[in-house]
Steps between C-alpha positions, in 0.01 A plus 500: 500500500622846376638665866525864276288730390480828325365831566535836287633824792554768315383657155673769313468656146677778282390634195666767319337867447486537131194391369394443105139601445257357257518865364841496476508145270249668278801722406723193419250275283195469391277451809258667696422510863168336432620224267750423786274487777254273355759254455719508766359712804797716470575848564831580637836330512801584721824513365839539575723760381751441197804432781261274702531134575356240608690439824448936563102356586589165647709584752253760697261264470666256686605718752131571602421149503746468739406807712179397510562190621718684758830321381815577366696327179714314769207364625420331108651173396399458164427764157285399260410788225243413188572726220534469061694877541771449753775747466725239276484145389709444790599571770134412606313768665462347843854527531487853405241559788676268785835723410320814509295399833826469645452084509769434208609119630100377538358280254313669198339414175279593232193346340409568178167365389348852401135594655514153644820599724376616843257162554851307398702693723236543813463092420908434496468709842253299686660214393819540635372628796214227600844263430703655742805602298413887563351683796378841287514561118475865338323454192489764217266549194671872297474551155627804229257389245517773329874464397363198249212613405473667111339862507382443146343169523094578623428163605736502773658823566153575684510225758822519708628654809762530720490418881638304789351336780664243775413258794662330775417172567583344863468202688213464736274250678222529288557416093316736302644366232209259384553384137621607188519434137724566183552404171670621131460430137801574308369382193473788309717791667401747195146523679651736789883624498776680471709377202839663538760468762545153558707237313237476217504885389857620709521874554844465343307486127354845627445633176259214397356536863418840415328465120265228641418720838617132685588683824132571577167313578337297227122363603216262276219749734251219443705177547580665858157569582367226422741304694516732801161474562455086469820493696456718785195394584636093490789586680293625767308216552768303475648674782206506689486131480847471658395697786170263560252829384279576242436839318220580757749498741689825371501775698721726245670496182828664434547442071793580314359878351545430128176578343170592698298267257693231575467563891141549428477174305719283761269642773213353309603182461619469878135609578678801728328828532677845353507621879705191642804672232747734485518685148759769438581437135386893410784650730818198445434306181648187474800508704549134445672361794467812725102437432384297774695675785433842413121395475539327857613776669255745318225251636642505874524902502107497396420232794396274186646190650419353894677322749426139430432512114548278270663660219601373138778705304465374150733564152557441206779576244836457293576133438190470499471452823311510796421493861283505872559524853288466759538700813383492807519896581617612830560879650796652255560866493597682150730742428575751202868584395582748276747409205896548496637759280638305189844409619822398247495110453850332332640683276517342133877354417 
């Protein structure tokens, strides 16, 4: 019997104070505030600066997680940051965060599994704690969308953000870790990705990188929907099932933010009322694996989300892939960080 369990202490979240309006993409392509709307639930995006990086949001969001919890980096055994923008291929961005939180010698990693991330990461978390190899694990969801994302396609340029938010997870008596679920299909990458940059398209053939736009976003819009909303709504069950509960059972739903029809349509399926959800897709946009912890803590400021609750944080994304959680909530307090000013990173050789 599992001796371990899991709690989340602390929430924090950073998001940076530029913001791209649905009046200010009008000027870019050819949209309209309307068109975008109707489609996404969209209205505003924030987004970093042109010095920005990913790491300049992750990092003060993980040290409110950690003030919130009332704990310092010492105090954390383990890093675990989700993100498809760290600041370079490597070193991964966890170990940019542990070095800046003055923690260089603990244990860090990245995840990168897209929208899907945070579940991963929040599930790779749990895990290692309810085993007993760590006592507290900072996890970290940040993304710089916006530095991959092509200002003169109009089927994507309108849906992403950028944003950070961050947990810490701790041992305690009581699991409220209660089940989870993931999955991928890799079969046809095309479907959601970024092309250039790995071994496939190398940023060394730059020029051809830059002819075919490979260093940004490509999307099939209704391949993804069609699978996000079949998927989240199976994965959910499926980790419902795990914990021994049904869909009546759900007090609240936390979904990856990528669309507000797809929330909508998930909701539906699950049989789960609009009020029993956080939705802040028209302020973030899809801010992939920042998503579901930046919609957490928006739902704990509002008093969305009770003691006791049974929660489901649900995603979908990049590989395709997927992914639940079920939690157990407990009392966490959430804090807001402002970002870093864009600092220097290694200097090119």
């Amino acid at each position: 019997m599992n001796t371990h369990g899991a709690t989340i202490t602390g929430v924090g979240f950073c998001v940076p104070t530029g913001v791209l309006t649905n009046e200010d993409l009008e000027k870019l392509v050819d949209t309209s505030d309307e068109w975008i709307v109707q489609r996404t639930g969209m209205k505003r995006r924030h987004i970093v600066g042109p010095d920005g990086v990913t790491s300049d949001l992750a990092i003060p969001a993980a040290r409110a997680a950690l003030e919130a919890a009332g704990k310092k980096p010492q105090d954390v055994d383990c890093i675990i940051c989700a993100s498809a923008t760290p600041d370079y291929l490597f070193p991964a961005l966890a170990c940019l965060v542990a070095a800046r939180l003055g923690v260089p010698g603990k244990p860090a990693f990245d995840i990168s599994i897209a929208c899907s991330g945070f579940v991963y990461a929040l599930t790779t978390a749990a895990s290692l704690i309810r085993a007993g190899v760590y006592r507290s694990v900072l996890v970290v969801g940040a993304e710089t969308l916006s530095k991959i994302t092509d200002y003169t396609d109009r089927t994507t340029c309108v849906l992403f953000g950028d944003g950070a938010g961050a947990v810490l997870v701790e041992r305690c008596a009581e699991d409220c870790f209660l089940g989870s679920d993931l999955g991928s299909d890799g079969s046809d990458p095309s479907v959601l990705y970024l092309p250039g940059g790995g071994s496939r398209f190398p940023y060394s053939r730059n020029g051809e990188l830059s002819a075919q736009r490979l260093g940004y976003i490509k999307m099939q819009g209704q391949s993804v929907f069609k699978f996000a909303v079949n998927q989240m709504a199976a994965s959910a069950r499926a980790a419902l099932a795990q914990a021994g509960l049904t869909t009546a059972e759900i007090d609240f739903v936390v979904p990856h933010q990528a669309n507000l029809r797809i929330v909508d349509a998930t909701l539906k399926m699950l049989g789960v009322p609009s009020h029993k959800c956080i939705v802040n897709i028209a302020e973030y946009g899809n801010t992939s694996a920042a998503s579901i912890p930046l919609a957490l803590a928006e739902a704990l400021e509002k008093g969305m989300i009770a003691p006791r609750s049974v929660i489901v944080m649900v995603a979908f994304g990049g590989g395709l892939s997927w992914g639940s959680v079920v939690w157990r909530w407990q009392a966490a307090p959430v804090k807001k960080a402002q970002p870093l000013e864009p600092s220097p990173g290694a200097a090119p050789a």
